[in-house]
Structures are given as C-alpha cells and as structure tokens.
C-alpha positions in Angstrom: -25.9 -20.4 -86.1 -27.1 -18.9 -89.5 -24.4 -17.0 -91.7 -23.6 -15.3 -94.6 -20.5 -15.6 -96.6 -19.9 -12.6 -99.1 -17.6 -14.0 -101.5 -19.0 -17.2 -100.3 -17.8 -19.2 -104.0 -14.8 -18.4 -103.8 -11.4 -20.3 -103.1 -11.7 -19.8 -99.2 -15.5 -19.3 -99.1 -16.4 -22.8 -100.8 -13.7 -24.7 -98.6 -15.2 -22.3 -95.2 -18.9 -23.0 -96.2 -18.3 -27.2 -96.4 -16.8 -26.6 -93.2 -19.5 -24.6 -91.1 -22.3 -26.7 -93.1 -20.6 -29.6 -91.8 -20.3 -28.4 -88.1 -24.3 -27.9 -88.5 -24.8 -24.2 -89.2 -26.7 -22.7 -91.3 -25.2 -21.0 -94.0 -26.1 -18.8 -97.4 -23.0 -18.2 -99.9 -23.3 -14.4 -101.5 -21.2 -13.6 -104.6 -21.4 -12.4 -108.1 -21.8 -16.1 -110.3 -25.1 -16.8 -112.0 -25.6 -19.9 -109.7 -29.3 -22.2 -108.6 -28.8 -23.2 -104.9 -31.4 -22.8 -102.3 -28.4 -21.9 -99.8 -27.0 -19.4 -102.4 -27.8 -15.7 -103.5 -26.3 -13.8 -105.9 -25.7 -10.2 -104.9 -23.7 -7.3 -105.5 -21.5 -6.3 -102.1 -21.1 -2.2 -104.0 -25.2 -2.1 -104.6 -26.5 -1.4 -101.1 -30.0 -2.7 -102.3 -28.6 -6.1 -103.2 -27.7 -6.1 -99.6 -30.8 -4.8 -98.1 -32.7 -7.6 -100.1 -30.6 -10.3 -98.9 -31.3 -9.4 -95.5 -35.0 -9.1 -96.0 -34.9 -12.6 -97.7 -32.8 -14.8 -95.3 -34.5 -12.4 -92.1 -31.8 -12.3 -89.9 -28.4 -13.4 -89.8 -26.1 -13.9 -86.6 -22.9 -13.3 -88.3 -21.5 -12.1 -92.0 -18.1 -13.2 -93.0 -17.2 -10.5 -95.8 -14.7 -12.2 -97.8 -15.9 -10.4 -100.8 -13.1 -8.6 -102.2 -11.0 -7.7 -105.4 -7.6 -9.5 -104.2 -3.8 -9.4 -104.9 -1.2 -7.1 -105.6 -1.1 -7.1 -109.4 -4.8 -6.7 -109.2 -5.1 -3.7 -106.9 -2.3 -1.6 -109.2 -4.0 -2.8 -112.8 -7.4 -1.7 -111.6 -7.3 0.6 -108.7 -10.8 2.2 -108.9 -12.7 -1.3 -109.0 -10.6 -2.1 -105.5 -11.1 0.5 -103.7 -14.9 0.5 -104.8 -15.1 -3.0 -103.9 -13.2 -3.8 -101.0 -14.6 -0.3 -99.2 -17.6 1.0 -100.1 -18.4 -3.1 -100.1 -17.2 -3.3 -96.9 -19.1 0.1 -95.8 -22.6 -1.4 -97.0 -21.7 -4.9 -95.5 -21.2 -2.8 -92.1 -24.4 -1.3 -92.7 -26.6 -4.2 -93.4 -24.7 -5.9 -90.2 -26.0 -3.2 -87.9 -29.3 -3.5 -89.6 -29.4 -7.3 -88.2 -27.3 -6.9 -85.1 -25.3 -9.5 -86.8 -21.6 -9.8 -85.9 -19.1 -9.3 -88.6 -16.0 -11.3 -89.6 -13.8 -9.0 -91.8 -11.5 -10.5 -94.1 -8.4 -8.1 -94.1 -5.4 -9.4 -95.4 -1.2 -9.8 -94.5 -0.4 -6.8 -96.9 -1.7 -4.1 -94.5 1.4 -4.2 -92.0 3.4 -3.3 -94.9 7.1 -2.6 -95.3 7.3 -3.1 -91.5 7.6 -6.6 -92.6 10.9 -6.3 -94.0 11.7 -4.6 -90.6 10.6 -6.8 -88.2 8.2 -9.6 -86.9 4.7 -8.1 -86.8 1.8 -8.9 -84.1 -1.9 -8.2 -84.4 -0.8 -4.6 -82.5 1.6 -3.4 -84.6 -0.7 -1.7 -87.6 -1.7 0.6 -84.1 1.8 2.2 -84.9 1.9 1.6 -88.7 2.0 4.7 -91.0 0.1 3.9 -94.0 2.8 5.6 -95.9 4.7 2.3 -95.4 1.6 0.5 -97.3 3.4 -1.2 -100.2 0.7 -1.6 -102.8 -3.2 -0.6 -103.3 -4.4 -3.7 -102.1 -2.7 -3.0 -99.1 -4.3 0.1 -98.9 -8.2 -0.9 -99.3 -7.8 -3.4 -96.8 -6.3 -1.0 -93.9 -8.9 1.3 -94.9 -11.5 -1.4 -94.4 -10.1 -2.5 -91.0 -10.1 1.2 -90.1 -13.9 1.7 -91.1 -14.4 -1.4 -89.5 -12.8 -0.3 -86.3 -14.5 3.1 -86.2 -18.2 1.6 -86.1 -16.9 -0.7 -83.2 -15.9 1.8 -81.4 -18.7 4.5 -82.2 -21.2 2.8 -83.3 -21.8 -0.6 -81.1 -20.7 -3.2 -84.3 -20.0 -6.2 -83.0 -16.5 -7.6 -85.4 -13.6 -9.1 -85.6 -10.8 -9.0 -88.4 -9.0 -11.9 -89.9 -5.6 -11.4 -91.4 -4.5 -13.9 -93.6 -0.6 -15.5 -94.4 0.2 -17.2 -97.8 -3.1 -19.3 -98.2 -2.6 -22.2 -101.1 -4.5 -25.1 -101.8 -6.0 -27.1 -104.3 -8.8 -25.4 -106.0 -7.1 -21.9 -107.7 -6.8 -21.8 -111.5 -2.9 -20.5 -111.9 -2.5 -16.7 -113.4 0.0 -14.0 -113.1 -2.5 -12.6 -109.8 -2.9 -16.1 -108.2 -0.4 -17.2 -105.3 3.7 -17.9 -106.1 3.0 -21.6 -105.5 0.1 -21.9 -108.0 2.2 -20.2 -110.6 4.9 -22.6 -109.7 3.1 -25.8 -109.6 1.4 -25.0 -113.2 4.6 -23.7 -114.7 6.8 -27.0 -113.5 3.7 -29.1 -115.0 3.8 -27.6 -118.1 7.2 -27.4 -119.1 7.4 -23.4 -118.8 10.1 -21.4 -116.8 8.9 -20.1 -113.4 10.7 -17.4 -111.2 11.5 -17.1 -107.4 12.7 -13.7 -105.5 15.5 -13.6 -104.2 15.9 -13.7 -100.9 12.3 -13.9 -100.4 11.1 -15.9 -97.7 7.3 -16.7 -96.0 5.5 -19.3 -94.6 2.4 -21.1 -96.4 -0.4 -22.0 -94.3 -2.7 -24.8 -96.4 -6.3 -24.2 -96.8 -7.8 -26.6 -94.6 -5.3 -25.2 -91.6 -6.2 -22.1 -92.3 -10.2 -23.0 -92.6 -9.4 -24.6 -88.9 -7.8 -21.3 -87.6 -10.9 -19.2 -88.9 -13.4 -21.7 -87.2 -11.8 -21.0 -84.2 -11.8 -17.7 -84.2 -15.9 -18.3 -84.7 -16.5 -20.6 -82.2 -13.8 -18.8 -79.2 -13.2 -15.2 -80.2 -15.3 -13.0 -77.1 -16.8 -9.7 -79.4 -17.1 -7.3 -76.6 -18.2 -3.8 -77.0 -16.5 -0.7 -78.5 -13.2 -3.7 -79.1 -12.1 -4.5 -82.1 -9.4 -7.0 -82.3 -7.9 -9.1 -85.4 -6.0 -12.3 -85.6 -2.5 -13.6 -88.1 -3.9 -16.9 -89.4 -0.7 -18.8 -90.9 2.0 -21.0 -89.9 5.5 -20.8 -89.0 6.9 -22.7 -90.6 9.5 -20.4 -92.7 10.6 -21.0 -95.9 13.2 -19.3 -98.8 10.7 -19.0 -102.1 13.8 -20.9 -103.2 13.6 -23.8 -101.1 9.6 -23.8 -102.1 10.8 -24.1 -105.9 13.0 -26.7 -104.9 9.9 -28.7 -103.2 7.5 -28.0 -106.4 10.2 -29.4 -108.7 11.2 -32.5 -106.7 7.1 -33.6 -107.2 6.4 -32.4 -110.3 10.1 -34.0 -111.8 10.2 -31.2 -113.6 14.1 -30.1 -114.8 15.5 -27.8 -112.5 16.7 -25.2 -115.3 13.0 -24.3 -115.4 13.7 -22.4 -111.9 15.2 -18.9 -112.4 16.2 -16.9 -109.8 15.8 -12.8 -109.8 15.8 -10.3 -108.4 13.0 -9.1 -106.3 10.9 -6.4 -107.9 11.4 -2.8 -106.0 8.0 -2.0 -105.8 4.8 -3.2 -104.6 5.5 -6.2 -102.2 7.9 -6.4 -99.2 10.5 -9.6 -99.5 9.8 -11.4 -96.3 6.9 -12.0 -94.4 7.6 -12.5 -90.3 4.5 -12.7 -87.7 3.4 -13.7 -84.9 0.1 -16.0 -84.6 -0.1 -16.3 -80.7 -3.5 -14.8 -80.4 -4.3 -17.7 -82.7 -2.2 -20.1 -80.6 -4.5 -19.5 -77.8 -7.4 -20.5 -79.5 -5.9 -24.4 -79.9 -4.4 -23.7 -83.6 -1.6 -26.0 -84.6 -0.3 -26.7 -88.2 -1.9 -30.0 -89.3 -0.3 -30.0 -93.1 3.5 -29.4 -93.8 4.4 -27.1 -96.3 5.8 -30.3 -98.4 2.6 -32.6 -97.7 0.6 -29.8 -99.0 2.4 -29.0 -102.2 2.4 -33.0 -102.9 -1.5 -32.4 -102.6 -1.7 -28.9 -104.9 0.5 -30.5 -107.4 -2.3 -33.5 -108.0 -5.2 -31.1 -108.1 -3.4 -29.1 -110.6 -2.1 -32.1 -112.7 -5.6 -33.7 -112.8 -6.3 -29.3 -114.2 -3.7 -29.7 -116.8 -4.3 -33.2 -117.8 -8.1 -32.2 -118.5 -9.7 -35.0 -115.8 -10.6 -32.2 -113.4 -14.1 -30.5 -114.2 -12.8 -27.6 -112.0 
C-alpha cells in the first residue's frame, strides 16, 4: 500500500512510519520540519495548496493517516486560535484532498473528547453518540470532537471512506520533557534531575507504550472493514490501571531518586477529568494484547531520557 503520514515526524508518526516501511508499504512522512528525504515532504496541513501539491507529486495515495495536529491540554487553552485552525480546518483540507484521491482516511482524534463522562463512567467507542459537548473539558478536547464530527459528516454524505483512532496515555522513549508533554515524561526528567515533580490526587489511567500502541494502530490498518456512509472509531490503550501515585512510585524506584521529590496535590478543577476508564474491545477483536507492562516500559523511558540528560543521546 502507499501512505501518507501528516505529522509523519512526529513522536507516533516516526515510530508508525519504521513500522509500515518495515511491513513493506510504501510510505511519504508530511509535516512542518525543513527535512531532505526522498520519502519526506514538507507541507503545511492549514494551506490547502500544500496539500493539493502533495497529491499531485506522490499521484495517488490509498490511505492518509492525519496525525497532524497541535496537541495537549495546556496547549489547546495557551493558544486556542492556532488549534482550532490546525486541528480543523487541517483536518477539513486533509478530508478534501482524501476525496480528491479516493484515499481512505485514518483520523487521529484523541481520549479527551469523551470528556467529563470519564469521571462518570467507563466509556466505549459509542458513548461520544450521547455526549454533550458541553461536558468537553478543555479546547483540545473540543477541536478533536469537532474533527471526528466533520469527519463523520463526509462519511455519511459524502462517500469518505475513514476511520478514527482514539488514543489512551501514549509514552515512550523519544519525547523531550515540558510542561505540555505527558505526566510520565515530566516525571522521568524531574526524578533525573533532582527537581520536585507532582502527581493528582486521586488520579488514575492506564499507559499504553508506544510500540503497543503502534501494534493496535496497524491493526486497525490491516483488519478495520471501511464500508460506506459508516464511520466507526477505536480506544487504543491498555488496561492496565494505575493511581498517578503508584506511577510516581515506579519512576522513583528506577531512577533512585529520593522520594521527597514526589508531592502529592490536589487535582486542578479545570481542564482535565481525574480518571480515565474505557473499553478497548473493538480493539480486542482485532488480536491486540498488551506486549509491555507499565513498569517494563518506564524501565525503558527512564534510559532514553537518562542517555537525554546525560548528553550521549543526539535526540
């Protein structure tokens, strides 16, 4: 198969590309860096034209994954018009340039979209179909269900061939820690480098490690059936649940960092929801199963970011 990855150099998008490139596919990596690669183009997801001349370069495509996207919560409330630009009138032109092709699209949504029903309850793929968008916690939330709707309305109206993928508490190797990068990456770095870090209250998810969740989205390539005027989505994570405290616990036991560096607080009242319950059936279906505990996969973020911090890493 031959596809395009918007965002494609990102944290995902590089680990997804080594994947499908391994499996034999073809595959071209879209995003914003000044880059030289023969499988790479750089390309603007908001300029319509960037998109059209992609297309017209590469001829045609059978599926986009649009990964492209301003993420996180922090992000979405410091710079609201640059999200919403991005992450929907991106994923407008994406749909656009997918018709165009007859190429099928793989839209990168995201956990945040189900909201405060979270806190409520265990979620399923169904339950944003009774979800008022009033219960949307922050504005990343908010682009995203807004993307899946657009999505969903040239499914059903205008014969768009897509499916959405809706990711839980990806971590890794490979993300340079910051006050908009994951709990864990914040953590890790913090533990490393002698600084205080601090875990929610009461908060509770479960981590899903990159190359599970790379195996989940694979299979929803190679075993999700697009049929006509349907539009269906998928939870990729684990469950395998976990207090943010016991995950603090975890990075300090491997990074021997003193436990006074922990501090526990209370959860902020806005923006996110404390815990994070779902069900990834659908996905179960397909053949997923967890390959890397929580613990076995912090061991391996820890090294990446100690070889970071120690300067032996030319990340």
């Amino acid at each position: 198969m031959k596809i395009l990855l918007t965002g494609g150099l990102g944290f995902i998008g590089r680990m997804l590309k080594v994947k499908l490139q391994a499996k034999g596919h073809e595959v071209i990596a879209l995003d914003l860096q000044v880059r030289d690669y023969d499988d790479y183009v750089r390309a603007d997801v908001t300029e319509f034209l960037d998109l059209w001349r992609t297309a017209k370069t590469f001829d045609k495509f059978d599926y986009v994954v649009h990964m492209a996207g301003e993420v996180g919560r922090l992000v979405g409330e410091e710079h609201p018009h640059k999200m919403i630009r991005v992450n929907d009138i991106g994923t407008l032109n994406v749909i656009h340039i997918c018709m165009e092709m007859g190429s099928n699209l793989v839209y990168f949504s995201t956990s945040e979209i189900y909201g405060r029903l979270l806190d409520i309850q265990e979620v399923t793929e169904e339950s944003v179909n009774h979800l008022s968008p009033f219960m949307l916690s922050n504005v990343y939330a908010i682009s995203k269900y807004f993307g899946e709707a657009l999505v969903n309305h040239y499914v059903t109206n205008y014969n768009l061939k897509a499916v959405g993928i809706r990711p839980f508490m990806v971590y890794g190797p490979g993300v340079i820690s910051s006050k908009y990068k994951s709990a864990i990456d914040q953590f890790i770095y913090n533990a490393l480098t002698g600084k205080e870090f601090y875990v929610h209250r009461g908060s509770e998810r479960a981590w899903c490690y990159i190359d599970d969740f790379i195996d989940g989205v694979m299979l929803v390539l190679e075993k999700h059936e697009f049929r006509d005027n349907v539009y269906e989505a998928y939870n990729i994570g684990t469950q395998e649940y976990k207090t943010m405290e016991e995950v603090g616990e975890i990075v300090l036991k491997y990074t021997k960092a003193p436990g006074e560096l922990m501090k526990i607080v209370e959860p902020p009242e806005k923006f996110l929801v404390t815990r994070k319950r779902f069900s990834n059936k659908k996905l179960l279906n397909l053949g997923f199963e967890q390959k890397v505990p929580l613990e076995e996969g912090i061991k391996r973020t820890i090294e990446w970011h100690r070889s970071v911090v120690s300067g032996n890493n030319n990340w």
